[in-house]
C-alpha positions as CSV (number, residue, x, y, z in Angstrom):
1,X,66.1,-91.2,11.5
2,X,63.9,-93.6,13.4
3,X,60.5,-92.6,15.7
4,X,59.9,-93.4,18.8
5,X,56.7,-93.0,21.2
6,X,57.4,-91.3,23.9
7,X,55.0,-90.0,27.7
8,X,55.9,-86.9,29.2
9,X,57.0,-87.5,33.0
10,X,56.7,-84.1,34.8
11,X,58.1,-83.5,38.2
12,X,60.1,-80.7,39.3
13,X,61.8,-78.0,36.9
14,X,64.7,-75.3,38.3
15,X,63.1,-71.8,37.6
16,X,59.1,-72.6,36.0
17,X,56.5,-74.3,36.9
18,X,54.9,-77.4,35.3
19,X,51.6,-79.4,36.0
20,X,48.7,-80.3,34.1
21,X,45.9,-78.4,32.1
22,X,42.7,-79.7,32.0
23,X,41.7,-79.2,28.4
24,X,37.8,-78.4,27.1
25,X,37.8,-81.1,30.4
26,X,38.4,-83.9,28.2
27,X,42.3,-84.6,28.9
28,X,44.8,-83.4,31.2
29,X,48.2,-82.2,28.9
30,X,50.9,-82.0,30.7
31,X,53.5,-79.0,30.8
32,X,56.8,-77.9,31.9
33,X,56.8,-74.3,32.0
34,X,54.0,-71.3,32.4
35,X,55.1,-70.2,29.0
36,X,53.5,-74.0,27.6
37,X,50.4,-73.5,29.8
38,X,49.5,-70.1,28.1
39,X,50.0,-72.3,24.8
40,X,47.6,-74.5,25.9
41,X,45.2,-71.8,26.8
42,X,45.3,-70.1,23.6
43,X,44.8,-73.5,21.7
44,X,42.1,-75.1,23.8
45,X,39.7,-71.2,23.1
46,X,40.5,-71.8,19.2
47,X,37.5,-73.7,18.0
48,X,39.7,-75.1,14.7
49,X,42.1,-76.8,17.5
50,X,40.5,-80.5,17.3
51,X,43.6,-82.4,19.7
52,X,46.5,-81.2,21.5
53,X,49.1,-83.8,22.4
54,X,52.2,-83.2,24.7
55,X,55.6,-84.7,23.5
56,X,54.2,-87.2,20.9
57,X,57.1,-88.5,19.6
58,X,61.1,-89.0,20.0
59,X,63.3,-88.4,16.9
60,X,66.2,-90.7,17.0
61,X,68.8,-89.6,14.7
62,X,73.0,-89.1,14.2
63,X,74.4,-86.0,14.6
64,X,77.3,-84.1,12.9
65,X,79.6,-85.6,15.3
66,X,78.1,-88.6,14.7
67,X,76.3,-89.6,17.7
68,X,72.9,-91.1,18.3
69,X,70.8,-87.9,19.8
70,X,67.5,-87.7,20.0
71,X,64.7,-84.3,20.1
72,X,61.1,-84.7,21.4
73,X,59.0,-81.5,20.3
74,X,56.8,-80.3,23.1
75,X,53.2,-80.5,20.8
76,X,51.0,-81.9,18.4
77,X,48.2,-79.9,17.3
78,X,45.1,-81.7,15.1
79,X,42.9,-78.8,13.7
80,X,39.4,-79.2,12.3
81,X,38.2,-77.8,9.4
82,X,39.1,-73.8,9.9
83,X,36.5,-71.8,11.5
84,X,38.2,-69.0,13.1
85,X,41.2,-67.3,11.9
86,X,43.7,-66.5,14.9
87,X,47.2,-64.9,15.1
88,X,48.9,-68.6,16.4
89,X,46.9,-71.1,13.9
90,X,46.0,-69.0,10.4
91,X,49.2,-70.0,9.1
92,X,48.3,-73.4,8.5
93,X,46.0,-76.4,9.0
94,X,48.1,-79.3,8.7
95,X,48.6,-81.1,11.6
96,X,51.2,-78.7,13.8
97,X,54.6,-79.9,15.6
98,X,55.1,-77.2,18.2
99,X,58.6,-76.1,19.7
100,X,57.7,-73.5,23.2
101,X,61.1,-72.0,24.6
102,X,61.7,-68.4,26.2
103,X,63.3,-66.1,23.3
104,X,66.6,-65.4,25.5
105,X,67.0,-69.5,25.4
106,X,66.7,-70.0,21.7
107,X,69.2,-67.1,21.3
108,X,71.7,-68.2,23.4
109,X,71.7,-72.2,22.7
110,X,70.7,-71.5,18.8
111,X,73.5,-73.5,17.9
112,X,72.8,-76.4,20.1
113,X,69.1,-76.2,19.2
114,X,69.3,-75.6,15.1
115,X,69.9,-79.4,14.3
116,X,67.3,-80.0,16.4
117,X,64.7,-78.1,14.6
118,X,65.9,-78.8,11.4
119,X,65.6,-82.9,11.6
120,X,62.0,-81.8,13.0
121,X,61.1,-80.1,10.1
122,X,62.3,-82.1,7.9
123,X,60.4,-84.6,9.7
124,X,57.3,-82.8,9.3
125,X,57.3,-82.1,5.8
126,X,57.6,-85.5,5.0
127,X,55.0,-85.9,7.2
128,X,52.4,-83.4,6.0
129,X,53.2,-81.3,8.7
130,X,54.3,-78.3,9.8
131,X,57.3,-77.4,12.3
132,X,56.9,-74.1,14.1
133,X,58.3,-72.8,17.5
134,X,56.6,-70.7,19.8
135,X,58.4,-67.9,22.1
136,X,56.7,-65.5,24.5
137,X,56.6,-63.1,21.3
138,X,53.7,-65.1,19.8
139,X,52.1,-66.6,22.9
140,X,52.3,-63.7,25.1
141,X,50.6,-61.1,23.4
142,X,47.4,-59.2,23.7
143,X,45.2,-61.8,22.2
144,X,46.1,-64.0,25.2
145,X,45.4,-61.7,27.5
146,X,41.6,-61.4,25.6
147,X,41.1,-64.9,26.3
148,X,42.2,-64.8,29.6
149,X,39.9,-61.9,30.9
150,X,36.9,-64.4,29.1
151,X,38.2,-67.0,31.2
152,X,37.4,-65.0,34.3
153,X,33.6,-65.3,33.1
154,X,33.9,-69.0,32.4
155,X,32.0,-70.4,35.3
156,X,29.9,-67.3,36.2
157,X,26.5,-68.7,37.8
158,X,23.8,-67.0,35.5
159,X,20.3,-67.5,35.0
160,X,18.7,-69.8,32.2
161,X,16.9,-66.8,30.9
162,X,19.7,-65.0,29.8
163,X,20.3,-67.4,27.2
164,X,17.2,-67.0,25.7
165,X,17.4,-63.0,26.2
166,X,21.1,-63.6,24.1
167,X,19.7,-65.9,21.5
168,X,15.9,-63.6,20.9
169,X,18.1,-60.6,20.8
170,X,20.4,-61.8,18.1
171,X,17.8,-63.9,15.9
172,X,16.4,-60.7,15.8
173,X,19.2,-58.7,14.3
174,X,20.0,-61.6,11.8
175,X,22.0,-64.1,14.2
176,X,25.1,-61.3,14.4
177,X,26.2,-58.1,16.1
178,X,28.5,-56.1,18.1
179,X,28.0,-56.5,21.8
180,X,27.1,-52.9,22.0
181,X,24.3,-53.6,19.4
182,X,23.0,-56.7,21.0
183,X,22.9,-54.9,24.7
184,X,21.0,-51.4,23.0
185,X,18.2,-53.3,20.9
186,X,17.6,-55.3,24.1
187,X,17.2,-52.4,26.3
188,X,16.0,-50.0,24.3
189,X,14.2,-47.5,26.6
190,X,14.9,-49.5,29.9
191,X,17.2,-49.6,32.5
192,X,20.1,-52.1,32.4
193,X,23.0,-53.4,34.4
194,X,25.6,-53.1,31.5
195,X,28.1,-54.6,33.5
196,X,26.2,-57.5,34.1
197,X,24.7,-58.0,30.6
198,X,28.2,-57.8,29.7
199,X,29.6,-59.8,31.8
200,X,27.0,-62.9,30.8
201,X,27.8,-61.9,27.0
202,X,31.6,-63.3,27.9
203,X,30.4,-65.8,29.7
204,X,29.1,-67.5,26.3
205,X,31.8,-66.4,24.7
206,X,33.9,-67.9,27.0
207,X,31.7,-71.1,26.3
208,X,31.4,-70.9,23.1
209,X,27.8,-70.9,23.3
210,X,28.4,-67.5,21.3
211,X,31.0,-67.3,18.9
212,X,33.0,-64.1,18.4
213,X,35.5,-62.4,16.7
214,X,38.5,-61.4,19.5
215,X,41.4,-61.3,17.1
216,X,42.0,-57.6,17.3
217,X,39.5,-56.5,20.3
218,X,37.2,-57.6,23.2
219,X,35.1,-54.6,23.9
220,X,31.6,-53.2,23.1
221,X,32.4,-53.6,19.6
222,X,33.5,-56.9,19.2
223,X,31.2,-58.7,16.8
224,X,29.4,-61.9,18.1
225,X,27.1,-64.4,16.6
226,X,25.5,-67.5,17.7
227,X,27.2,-71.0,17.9
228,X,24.3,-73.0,15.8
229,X,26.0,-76.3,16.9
230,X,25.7,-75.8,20.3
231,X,23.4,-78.0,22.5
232,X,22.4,-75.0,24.7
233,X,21.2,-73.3,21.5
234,X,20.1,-76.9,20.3
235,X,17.8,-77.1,23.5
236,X,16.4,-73.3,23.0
237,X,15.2,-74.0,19.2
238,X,13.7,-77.0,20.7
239,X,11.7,-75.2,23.5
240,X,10.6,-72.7,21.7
């Protein structure tokens, strides 16, 4: 079994649609398929993902007939220390080698693909790592769609002052709460847009100038708390 370094080329592919994802802004990843590019989303929101490379390296190896083949897996993932648990990344922390295909692929060309995965993982245990492969099952599921309605909020335009209206509000109830907590204690006897409070409370989120916990629910009660290490909070302590 020898390695080999290897760049994904993208161009056109019959029936998806590839590109390149712009990730955290610092890299452009390619992909070959929408069913990739909602991987990509879901890595780039968790805050353990440290580096996400496409196609890293080529596994040369003989097959059972033989022959010299080779099989690229599609990802690397580097993590950083664990500080968020989600359903794609709990399992481990060692560096990840990541296999995307449609279920109905991997059941009909199993026996094609089995070697395959199995010279990976061997590969990847003796390389600290860990092999796993990734269908619509556990990318397309209701924690993706969480991150995507956040993503809607990403670039909202929103005053400086509701920074410091998010970070007052939850120094005051001990640097944690649920949304719904957060939006009542500021407004306590006023009148408020709870739409728009809202919607700013995702756009942090969505920033992770606010940290929170979406692994079962994004609503009034998810729980929030404030990201210490970032600059925008930073900059407030500074000011005050």
């Amino acid at each position: 079994m020898r390695i080999s370094m290897k760049n994904r080329k993208i161009g056109y592919t019959y029936s998806s649609v590839s590109g390149h994802y712009a990730f955290r802004k610092e890299k452009s990843i390619a992909f070959e398929s929408t069913l990739e590019r909602d991987l990509l989303t879901i890595l780039e929101f968790n805050s353990s993902v440290f580096d996400v490379t496409e196609q890293p390296i080529t596994i040369e190896y003989i097959n059972k007939n033989s022959r010299e083949v080779t099989y690229t897996p599609d990802f690397l993932v580097l993590f950083n220390d664990p500080n968020e648990l989600t359903n794609i990344t709990s399992v481990s922390r060692k560096p990840l080698l990541i296999e995307v295909k449609p279920r109905d692929i991997l059941i009909k060309k199993w026996n094609i693909l089995k070697p395959k995965f199995q010279i990976a993982t061997k590969y990847a245990k003796s390389n600290d790592m860990k092999f796993k492969i990734f269908d619509e099952t556990r990318i397309r599921t209701p924690y993706l769609k969480r991150i995507q309605l956040l993503n809607r909020y990403k670039n909202m335009e929103t005053e400086w002052w509701w920074k410091e209206w998010v970070f007052i509000g939850l120094e005051a109830l001990g640097g944690h709460s649920t949304i719904d907590e957060l939006v009542v204690f500021k407004f306590r006897g006023g009148v408020l847009d709870r739409k728009l409070a809202t919607g700013v409370i995702y756009h942090l989120i969505a920033n992770k100038i606010l940290n929170a916990d979406i692994s079962q629910r994004l609503d009034f009660q998810t729980k929030i708390w404030i990201n210490y290490e970032h600059p925008s909070y930073i900059n407030f302590l500074e000011e005050k």
